[in-house]
DOTINU-727919 format. One record per residue (C-alpha): y, x, z; chain; residue in one letter. Coordinates in steps of 0.25 Angstrom, whole numbers. Example, Ala and Ser with C-alpha at 12.3 -4.5 7.8 and 13.67 -1.06 7.14 Angstrom:
2
      py      px      pz   ch   aa
     -18      49      31    A    a
      -4      55      29    A    s
END
This chain:
574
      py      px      pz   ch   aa
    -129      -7     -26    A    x
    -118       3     -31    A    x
    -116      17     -26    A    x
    -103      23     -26    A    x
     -92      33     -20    A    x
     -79      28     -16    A    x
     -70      40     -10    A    x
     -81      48     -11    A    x
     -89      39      -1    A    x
    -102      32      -7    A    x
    -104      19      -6    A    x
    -116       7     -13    A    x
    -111      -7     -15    A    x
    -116     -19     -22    A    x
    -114     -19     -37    A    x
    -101     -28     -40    A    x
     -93     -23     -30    A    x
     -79     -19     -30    A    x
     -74      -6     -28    A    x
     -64     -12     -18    A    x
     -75     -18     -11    A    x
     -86      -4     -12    A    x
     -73       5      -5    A    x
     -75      -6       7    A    x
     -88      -3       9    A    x
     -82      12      13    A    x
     -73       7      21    A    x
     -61      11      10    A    x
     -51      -1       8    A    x
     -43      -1      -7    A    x
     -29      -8      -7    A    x
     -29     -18     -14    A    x
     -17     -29     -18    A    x
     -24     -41     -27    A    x
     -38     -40     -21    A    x
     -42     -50      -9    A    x
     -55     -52      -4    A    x
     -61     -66      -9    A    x
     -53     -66     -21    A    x
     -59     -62     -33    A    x
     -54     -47     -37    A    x
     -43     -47     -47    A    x
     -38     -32     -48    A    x
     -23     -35     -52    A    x
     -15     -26     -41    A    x
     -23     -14     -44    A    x
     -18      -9     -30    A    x
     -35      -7     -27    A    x
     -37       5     -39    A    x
     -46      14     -35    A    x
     -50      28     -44    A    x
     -65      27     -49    A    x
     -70      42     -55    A    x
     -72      43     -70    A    x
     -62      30     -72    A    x
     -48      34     -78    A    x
     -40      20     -72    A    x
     -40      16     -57    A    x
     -47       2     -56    A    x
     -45      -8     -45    A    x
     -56      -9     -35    A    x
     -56     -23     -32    A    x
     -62     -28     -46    A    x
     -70     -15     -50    A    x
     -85     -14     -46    A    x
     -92      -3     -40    A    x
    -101       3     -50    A    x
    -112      14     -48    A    x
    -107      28     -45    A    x
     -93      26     -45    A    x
     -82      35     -39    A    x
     -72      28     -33    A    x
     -59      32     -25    A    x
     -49      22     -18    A    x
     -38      32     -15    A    x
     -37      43     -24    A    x
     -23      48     -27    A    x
     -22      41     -40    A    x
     -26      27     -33    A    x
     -16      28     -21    A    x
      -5      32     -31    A    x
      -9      18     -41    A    x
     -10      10     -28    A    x
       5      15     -24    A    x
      11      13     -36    A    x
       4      -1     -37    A    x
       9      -6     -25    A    x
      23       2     -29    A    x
      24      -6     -41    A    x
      22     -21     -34    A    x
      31     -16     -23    A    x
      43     -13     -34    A    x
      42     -27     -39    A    x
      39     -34     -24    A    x
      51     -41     -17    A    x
      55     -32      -7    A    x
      57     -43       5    A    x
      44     -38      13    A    x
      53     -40      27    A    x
      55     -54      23    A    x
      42     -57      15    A    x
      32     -67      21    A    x
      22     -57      20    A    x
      30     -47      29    A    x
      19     -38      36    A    x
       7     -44      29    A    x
       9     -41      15    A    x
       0     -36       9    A    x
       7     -26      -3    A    x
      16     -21       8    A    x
       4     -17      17    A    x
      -3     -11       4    A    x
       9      -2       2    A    x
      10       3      14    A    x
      -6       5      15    A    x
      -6      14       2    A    x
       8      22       5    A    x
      17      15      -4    A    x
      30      25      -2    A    x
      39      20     -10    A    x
      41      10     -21    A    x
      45      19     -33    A    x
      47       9     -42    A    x
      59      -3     -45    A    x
      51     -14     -50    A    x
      60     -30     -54    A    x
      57     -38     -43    A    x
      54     -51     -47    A    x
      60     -65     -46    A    x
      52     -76     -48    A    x
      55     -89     -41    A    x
      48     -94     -27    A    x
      37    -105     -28    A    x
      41    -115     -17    A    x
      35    -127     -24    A    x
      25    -128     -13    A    x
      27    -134       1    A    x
      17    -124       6    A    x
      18    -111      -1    A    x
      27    -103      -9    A    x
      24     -92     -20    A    x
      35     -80     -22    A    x
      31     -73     -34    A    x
      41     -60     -33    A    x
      32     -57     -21    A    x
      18     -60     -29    A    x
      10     -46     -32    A    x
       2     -52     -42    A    x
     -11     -51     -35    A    x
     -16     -64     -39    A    x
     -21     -67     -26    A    x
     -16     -80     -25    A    x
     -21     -83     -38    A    x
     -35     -81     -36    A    x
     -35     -87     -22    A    x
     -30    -100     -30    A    x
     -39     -99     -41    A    x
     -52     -94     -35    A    x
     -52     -98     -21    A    x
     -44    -111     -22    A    x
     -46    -115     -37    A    x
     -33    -120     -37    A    x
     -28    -113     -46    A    x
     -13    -114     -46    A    x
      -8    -101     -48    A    x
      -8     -88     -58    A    x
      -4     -78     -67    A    x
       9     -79     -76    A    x
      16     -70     -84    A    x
      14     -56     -87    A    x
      19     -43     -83    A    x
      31     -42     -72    A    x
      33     -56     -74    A    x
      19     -61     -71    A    x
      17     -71     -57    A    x
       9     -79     -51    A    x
      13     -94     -55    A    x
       9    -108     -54    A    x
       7    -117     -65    A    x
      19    -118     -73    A    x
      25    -112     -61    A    x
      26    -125     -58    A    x
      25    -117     -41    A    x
      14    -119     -31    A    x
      19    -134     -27    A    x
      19    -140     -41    A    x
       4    -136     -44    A    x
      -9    -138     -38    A    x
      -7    -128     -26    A    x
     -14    -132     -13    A    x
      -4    -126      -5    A    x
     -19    -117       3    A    x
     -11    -106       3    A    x
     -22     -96       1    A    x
     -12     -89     -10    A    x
      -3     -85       1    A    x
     -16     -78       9    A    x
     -20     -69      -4    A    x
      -5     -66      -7    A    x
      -5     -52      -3    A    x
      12     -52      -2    A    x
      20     -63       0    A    x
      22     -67     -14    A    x
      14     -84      -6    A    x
      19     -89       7    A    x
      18    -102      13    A    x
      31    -111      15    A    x
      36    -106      28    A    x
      42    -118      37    A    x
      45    -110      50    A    x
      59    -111      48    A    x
      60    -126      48    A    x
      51    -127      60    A    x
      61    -117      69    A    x
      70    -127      65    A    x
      63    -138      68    A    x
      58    -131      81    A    x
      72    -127      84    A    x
      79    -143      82    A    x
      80    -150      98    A    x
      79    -165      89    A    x
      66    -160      84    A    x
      52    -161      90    A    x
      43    -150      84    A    x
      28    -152      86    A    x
      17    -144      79    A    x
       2    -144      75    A    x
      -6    -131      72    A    x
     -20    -132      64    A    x
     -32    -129      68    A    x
     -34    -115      60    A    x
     -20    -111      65    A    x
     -26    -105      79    A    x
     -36     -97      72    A    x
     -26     -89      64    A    x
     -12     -90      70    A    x
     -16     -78      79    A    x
     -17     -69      67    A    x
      -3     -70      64    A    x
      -1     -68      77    A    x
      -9     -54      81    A    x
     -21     -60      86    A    x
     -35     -56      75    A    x
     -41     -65      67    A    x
     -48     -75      75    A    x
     -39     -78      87    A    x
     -38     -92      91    A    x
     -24     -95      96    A    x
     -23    -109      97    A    x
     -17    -109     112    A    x
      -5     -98     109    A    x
      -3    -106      96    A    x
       1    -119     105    A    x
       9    -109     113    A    x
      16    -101     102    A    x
      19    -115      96    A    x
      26    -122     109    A    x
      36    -107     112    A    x
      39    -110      96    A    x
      46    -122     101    A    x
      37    -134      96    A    x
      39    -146     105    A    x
      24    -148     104    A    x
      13    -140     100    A    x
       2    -147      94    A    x
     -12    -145      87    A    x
     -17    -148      74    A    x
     -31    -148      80    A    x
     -28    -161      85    A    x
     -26    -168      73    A    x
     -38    -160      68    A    x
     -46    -170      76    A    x
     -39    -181      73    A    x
     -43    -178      57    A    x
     -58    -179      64    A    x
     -57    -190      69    A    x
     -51    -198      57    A    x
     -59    -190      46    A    x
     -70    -190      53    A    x
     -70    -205      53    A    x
     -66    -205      38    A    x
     -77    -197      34    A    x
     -86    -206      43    A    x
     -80    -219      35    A    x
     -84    -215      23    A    x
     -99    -211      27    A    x
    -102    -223      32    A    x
     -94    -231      19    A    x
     -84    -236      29    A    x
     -72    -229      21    A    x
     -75    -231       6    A    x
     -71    -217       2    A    x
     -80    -207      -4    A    x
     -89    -197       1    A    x
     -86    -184       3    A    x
     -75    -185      12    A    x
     -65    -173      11    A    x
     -59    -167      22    A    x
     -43    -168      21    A    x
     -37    -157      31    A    x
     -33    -147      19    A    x
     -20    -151      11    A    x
     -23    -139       2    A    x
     -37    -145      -1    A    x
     -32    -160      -1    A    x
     -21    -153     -11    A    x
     -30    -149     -20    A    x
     -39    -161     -20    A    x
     -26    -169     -25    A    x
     -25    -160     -37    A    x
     -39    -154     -40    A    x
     -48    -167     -35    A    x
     -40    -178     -32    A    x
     -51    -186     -37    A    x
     -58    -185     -23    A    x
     -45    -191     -16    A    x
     -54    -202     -10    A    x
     -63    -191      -4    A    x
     -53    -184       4    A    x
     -51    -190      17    A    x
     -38    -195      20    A    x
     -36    -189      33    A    x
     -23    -179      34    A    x
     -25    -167      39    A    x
     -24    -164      53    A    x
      -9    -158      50    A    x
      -5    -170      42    A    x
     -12    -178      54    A    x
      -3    -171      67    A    x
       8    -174      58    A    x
      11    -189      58    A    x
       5    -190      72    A    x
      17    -180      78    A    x
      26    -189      74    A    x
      19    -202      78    A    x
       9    -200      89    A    x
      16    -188      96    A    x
      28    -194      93    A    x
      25    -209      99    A    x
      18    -203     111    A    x
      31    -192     115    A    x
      41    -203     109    A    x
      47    -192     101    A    x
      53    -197      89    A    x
      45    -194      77    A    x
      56    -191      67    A    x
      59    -178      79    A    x
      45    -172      78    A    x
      44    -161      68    A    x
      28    -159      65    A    x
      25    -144      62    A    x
      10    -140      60    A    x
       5    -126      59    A    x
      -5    -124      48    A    x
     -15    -113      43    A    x
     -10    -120      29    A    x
      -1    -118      19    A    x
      -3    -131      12    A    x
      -1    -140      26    A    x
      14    -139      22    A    x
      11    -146      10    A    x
       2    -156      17    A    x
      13    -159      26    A    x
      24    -162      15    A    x
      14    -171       7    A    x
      21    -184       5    A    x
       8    -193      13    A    x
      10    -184      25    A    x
      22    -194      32    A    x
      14    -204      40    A    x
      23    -202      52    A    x
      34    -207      46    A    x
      39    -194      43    A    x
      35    -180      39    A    x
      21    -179      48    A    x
      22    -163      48    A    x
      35    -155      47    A    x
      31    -143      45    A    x
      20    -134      43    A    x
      19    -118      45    A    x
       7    -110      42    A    x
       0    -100      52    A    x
       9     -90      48    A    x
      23     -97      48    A    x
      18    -101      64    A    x
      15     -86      66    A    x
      29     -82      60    A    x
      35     -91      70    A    x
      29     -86      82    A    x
      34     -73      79    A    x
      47     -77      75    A    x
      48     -83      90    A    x
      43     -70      97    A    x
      31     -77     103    A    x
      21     -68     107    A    x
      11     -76     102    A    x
      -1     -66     109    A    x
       3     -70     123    A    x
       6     -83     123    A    x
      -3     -93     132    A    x
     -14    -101     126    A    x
      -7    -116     126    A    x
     -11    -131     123    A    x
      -5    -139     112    A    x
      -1    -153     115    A    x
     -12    -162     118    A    x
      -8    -176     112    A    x
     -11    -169      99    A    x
     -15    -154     101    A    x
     -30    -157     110    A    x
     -42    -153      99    A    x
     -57    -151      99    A    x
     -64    -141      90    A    x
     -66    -150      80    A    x
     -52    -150      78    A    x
     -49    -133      76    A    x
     -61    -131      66    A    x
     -52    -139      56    A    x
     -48    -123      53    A    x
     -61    -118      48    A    x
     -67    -123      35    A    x
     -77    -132      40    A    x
     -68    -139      53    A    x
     -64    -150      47    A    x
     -81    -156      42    A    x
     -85    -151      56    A    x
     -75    -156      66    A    x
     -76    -169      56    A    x
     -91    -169      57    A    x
     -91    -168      72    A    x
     -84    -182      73    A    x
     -89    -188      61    A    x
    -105    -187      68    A    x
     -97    -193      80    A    x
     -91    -204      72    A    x
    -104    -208      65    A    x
    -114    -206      76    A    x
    -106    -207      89    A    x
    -113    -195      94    A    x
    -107    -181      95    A    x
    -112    -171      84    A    x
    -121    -162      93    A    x
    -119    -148      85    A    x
    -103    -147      83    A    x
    -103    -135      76    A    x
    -106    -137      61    A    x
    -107    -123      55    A    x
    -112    -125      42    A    x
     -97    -130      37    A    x
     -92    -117      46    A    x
     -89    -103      38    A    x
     -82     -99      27    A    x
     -91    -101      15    A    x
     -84    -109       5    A    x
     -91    -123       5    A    x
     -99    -127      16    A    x
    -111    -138      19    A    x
    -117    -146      30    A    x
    -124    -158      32    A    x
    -123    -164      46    A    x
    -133    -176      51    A    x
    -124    -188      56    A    x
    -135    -198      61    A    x
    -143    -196      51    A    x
    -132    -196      38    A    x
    -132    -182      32    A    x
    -118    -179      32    A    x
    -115    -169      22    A    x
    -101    -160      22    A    x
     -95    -148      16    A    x
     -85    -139      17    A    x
     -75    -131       8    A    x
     -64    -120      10    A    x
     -55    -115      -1    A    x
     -52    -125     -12    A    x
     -63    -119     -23    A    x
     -73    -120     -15    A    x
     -68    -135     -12    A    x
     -70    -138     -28    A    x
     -84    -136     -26    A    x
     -88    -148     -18    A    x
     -75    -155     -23    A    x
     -80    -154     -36    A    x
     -97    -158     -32    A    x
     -89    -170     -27    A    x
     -82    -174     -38    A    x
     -94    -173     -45    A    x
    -100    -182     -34    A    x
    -111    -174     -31    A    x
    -105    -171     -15    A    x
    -116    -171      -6    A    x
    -106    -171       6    A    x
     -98    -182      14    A    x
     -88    -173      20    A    x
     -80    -158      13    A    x
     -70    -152      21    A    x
     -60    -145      11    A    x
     -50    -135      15    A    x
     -42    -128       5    A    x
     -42    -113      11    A    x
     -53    -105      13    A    x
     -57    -105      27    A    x
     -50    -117      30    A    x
     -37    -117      37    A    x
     -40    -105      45    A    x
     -38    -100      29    A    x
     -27    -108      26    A    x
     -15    -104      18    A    x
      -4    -103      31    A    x
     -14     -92      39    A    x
     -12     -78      40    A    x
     -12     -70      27    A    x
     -24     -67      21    A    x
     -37     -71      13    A    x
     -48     -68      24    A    x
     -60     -77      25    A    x
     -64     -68      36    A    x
     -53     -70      45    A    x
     -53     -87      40    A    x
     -67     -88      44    A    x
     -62     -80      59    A    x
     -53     -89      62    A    x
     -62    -101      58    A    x
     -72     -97      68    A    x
     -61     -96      79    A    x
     -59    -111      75    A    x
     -72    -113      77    A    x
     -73    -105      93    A    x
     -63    -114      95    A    x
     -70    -125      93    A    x
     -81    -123     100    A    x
     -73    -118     113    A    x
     -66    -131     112    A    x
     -72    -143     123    A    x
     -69    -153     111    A    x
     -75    -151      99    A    x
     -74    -164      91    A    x
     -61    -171      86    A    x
     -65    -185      93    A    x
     -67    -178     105    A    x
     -50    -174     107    A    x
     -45    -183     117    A    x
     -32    -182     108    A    x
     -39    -187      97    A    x
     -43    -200     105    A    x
     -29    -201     111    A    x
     -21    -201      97    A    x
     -31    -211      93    A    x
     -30    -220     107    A    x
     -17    -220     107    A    x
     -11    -218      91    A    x
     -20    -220      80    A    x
     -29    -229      85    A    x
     -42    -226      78    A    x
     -46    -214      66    A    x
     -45    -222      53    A    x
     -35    -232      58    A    x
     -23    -237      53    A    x
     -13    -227      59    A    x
     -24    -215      58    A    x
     -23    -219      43    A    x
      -9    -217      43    A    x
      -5    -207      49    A    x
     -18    -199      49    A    x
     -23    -202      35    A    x
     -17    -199      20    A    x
     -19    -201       5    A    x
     -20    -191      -7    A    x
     -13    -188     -18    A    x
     -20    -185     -34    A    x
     -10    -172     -38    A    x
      -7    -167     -51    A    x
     -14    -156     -58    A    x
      -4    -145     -64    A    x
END
C-alpha cells in the first residue's frame, strides 16, 4: 500500500494506482476529457493536471501513479486556470453548432466547461474544414467536431481489435482517419458503433433515418409496420427519463402505435423463430445429419458476422446460416403478414428498431431481399426512436402498458434474453435439449453463460452427450476462441459471438456511454423478464407453431431456407 495526501486529506492505495483513481477513494472527482473507464489511459487532453509538491510541471492524473508520500492537490489555482485555458483552447477551434449538434445536452466538453466555469473564450482559433465520412451505411465520422481524445481509437484497437482508425498528420492538421482515408465504409469497419459511445462530442453519430420514416409514416398508400429487438425495452426508457433498468416493453408498443405505425410488432417473435430454426441446425450437425463443421456459430450480430467476413472468413462454413431475427421479420412482413391481411406487399414499409448501429447495414446487404423486395426499409437505433417520441410530444411516462400485434409480436422468455450476452446459447440450448431428447430441459436458467466476463463456458448434459458451448462479447475477446478454432483445438459445439460488449443491451444505437455497469443492468431486466414470463422456451409460442402450420411448413424446409436462411461473403482486407 501507498500512503499519501490528496488536498490535505490522507489516503493508502495499492501501489500502481492512479492518481485519478487515489482522489476517488476521497470522494474528489478530477475532470478529465480523454480518460474513460475501461480503456487504457492515454493522458492526451491534459484537461485531468493536478499540482504535486516539489514537481515544477503539472502532470495528468489519469497516467501518473501514486508514489509513497506524495502531496497532491486537484484544484489549486494554478490547475483550474490550466484546466480553463485547456478547454478554452478546444472551444476556439470547435464548431459552434452546439443547438444543432447530435450531441445537444449530452456532450461531454460542453458539460465540462460548464463544470469548471469556463467564462469566456478568449481566444479566435481556425476552425477546421475537413470533409464528412458518409461512406458507411451505418455511421458517420465529422472530423471538424473530433477533440482528439483518441477514444474511438482505442475502443477499435484494444477492445474490438479491428483496427480501422488512427492518427494522421501533425500539429493543427492532425485527424482521426481511415486507411488511405479511404472512410469508414471502404475499410474493415464493422459498423458496432462503440466509437460513437466513447466519443465525448459529437465528432461520430449514427446514420439518422427518422426523417424518411415521417415520410413514410405520413404517406396514406403506405402501410408502415415495425419490429423492435429484444434489448430495445431494457434501455429505451433511459432516453426517456426513466433510470437504468426500467423495463418499458408495454409503453414502447403504445408510444409506437400514437407515432402512427399501422402495426406495431416485435422482434421477440422472430427471436423465437431464429430458435426454432438454429436450434435445429445446431442439432443437424451433432448428429452428422447436416455435413457442416462443428462449432456452430451463432449469427444474430451483423457486426460479428462482418468481421468474420474480413478477419476469418475461412470459418464461413462454421457460421450458421440463419439470418438474424431483424433480417428474419423482414421478409415475413411482406409475405406472411402480407398473405394473411391481403395487403400488398410492394405497400408494406418494414421499419425495425434496434440497439445497433450496424443493423442498418445488415439491412442494405445485397442477400437480404427474399421477399422479393427490400425485406427491411428502415432501421433507427434507440436513440433516433426516442428523438421521435419527443418530436411527437408524447408523454411517454404516462402512457398505458400495450400489447404488440399477436400474429408476430407473442414471445417467451427465451426470445428477450437474445439482448444479454449469453441469450442467444441459452434460449438455443433450451430447445436444442428438446429437439434431441423430447423432454423439456428441467433447470431453464443457464447461468454460467450469464454475466459480463468476456468469454464464458458451460457444459450441458443432453442424454448423455456433453454438449460443450461458449460465449464471447466484444470482438477481441471473440479472437480468442476464433483463433483456438482455427487452430482446431475447439472443445465446443456451439459460440455465441456478438460484436458489442455486453451484447445488444451494448450496442452501438443505445444511449451514450461506455458503462458496463449500466450494460450488465439492463441485461438482468432481460432476464426478470424472463422469468415472469408463463412461456419461457421458443417452441412453446403458439405464434411460432401458427407461422409454421400455416406458412413455412417446417424449420429447415424449403421455404424456411428461403426466406429465413442466407450465405456469406469472403471481404477484402485494406
Amino acid at each position: 500500500m501507498v500512503a499519501l495526501t490528496i488536498n490535505g486529506e490522507h489516503v493508502k492505495v495499492p501501489g500502481g494506482t492512479s492518481i485519478m483513481d487515489a482522489a476517488k477513494e476521497v470522494h474528489i472527482n478530477i475532470p478529465h476529457l480523454c480518460y474513460l473507464e475501461g480503456l487504457e489511459p492515454y493522458g492526451a487532453c491534459r484537461v485531468c493536471v493536478v499540482e504535486v509538491e516539489g514537481e515544477r510541471r503539472l502532470i495528468p492524473s489519469c497516467i501518473r501513479e501514486v508514489s509513497e508520500g506524495m502531496k497532491v492537490h486537484t484544484h489549486s489555482a494554478r490547475v483550474r486556470h490550466a484546466r480553463r485555458m485547456l478547454i478554452e483552447l478546444l472551444l476556439a477551434n470547435h464548431p459552434e453548432d452546439c443547438f444543432t449538434c447530435e450531441r445537444n445536452q449530452k456532450c461531454e466538453l460542453l458539460k465540462l466547461a460548464y463544470e469548471i466555469c469556463v467564462g469566456d473564450v478568449r481566444f479566435e482559433g481556425e476552425k477546421p474544414s475537413f470533409e464528412l465520412d458518409e461512406t458507411s451505411p451505418s455511421i458517420i465520422r465529422d472530423p471538424n467536431k473530433c477533440v482528439l481524445c483518441g477514444r474511438c481509437i482505442r475502443v477499435c484497437h484494444d477492445v474490438q481489435t479491428v483496427r480501422v482508425i488512427g492518427f494522421a498528420n501533425r500539429g493543427p492538421e492532425t485527424k482521426v482517419v481511415t486507411l488511405l482515408e479511404n472512410g469508414l465504409g471502404n475499410v474493415e469497419c464493422t459498423n458496432c458503433g462503440q466509437c460513437i459511445h466513447v466519443c465525448p462530442v459529437g465528432a461520430i453519430k449514427e446514420r439518422s433515418c427518422v426523417d424518411e420514416v415521417w415520410t413514410a409514416l405520413e404517406d396514406p398508400k403506405k402501410h408502415v409496420v415495425v419490429q423492435e429487438a429484444p434489448a430495445i425495452r431494457a434501455a429505451l426508457g433511459e432516453e426517456l427519463g426513466l433510470p437504468v433498468g426500467t423495463l418499458v416493453a408495454g409503453k414502447m408498443h403504445a408510444a409506437l402505435k400514437r407515432l402512427g405505425f399501422d402495426v406495431v410488432f416485435d422482434t421477440n417473435f422472430a427471436a423465437d423463430l431464429t430458435i426454432m430454426e438454429e436450434g435445429n441446425e445446431l442439432v443437424g450437425r451433432i448428429t452428422g445429419k447436416i455435413k457442416k463443421p462443428l462449432p456452430q456459430f451463432t449469427s444474430c450480430s451483423p457486426g460479428w458476422i462482418k468481421f468474420m467476413e474480413h478477419f476469418y472468413p475461412e470459418l464461413m462454413e462454421n457460421v450458421s446460416t440463419c439470418k438474424s431475427p431483424q433480417q428474419m421479420f423482414g421478409p415475413l412482413s411482406k409475405t406472411y403478414y402480407a398473405e394473411k391481411t391481403g395487403i400488398d406487399p410492394e405497400k408494406v414499409v418494414s421499419v425495425s428498431v434496434m440497439p445497433c448501429t450496424a443493423k442498418k447495414f445488415e439491412a442494405q446487404r445485397a442477400e437480404m431481399t427474399d421477399s422479393g423486395y427490400q425485406d427491411v426499409d428502415y432501421v433507427l437505433t434507440t436513440r433516433e426512436l426516442a428523438r421521435m417520441i419527443k418530436e411527437a410530444g408524447i408523454d411517454f411516462l404516462t402512457l398505458p402498458d400495450e400489447p404488440a400485434e399477436p400474429l408476430m409480436g407473442m414471445y417467451t422468455g427465451a426470445a428477450t434474453i437474445f439482448g444479454a450476452t449469453g441469450g442467444v446459447m441459452e434460449a438455443a440450448l433450451r430447445t436444442a435439449y428438446k429437439l434431441v431428447t423430447g423432454r423439456e430441459l428441467e433447470s431453464l436458467d443457464i447461468k454460467p453463460v450469464r454475466g459480463m466476463d468476456g468469454v464464458k463456458t458451460a457444459t450441458v448434459d443432453v442424454d448423455g452427450l456433453e454438449v460443450k458451448v461458449a460465449v464471447a462479447h466484444g470482438l477481441g475477446n471473440a479472437r480468442k476462441l476464433l483463433n483456438e478454432t482455427k487452430a482446431g483445438k475447439s472443445p465446443y459445439h456451439f459460440i455465441e459471438i456478438m460484436a458489442c460488449p455486453g451484447g445488444c443491451v451494448g450496442g452501438g444505437g443505445q444511449p451514450y456511454g461506455f458503462d458496463m455497469a449500466a450494460r450488465a443492468i439492463r441485461g438482468e431486466v432481460l432476464y426478470k423478464e424472463d422469468k415472469e414470463l408463463t412461456l419461457r422456451r421458443s417452441h412453446e409460442n403458439p405464434s411460432i407453431k401458427k407461422v409454421y402450420d400455416d406458412f413455412l411448413g417446417k424449420p429447415l424446409g424449403k421455404k424456411s431456407h428461403k426466406l429465413l436462411h442466407t450465405k456469406y461473403t469472403k471481404r477484402e482486407m485494406t
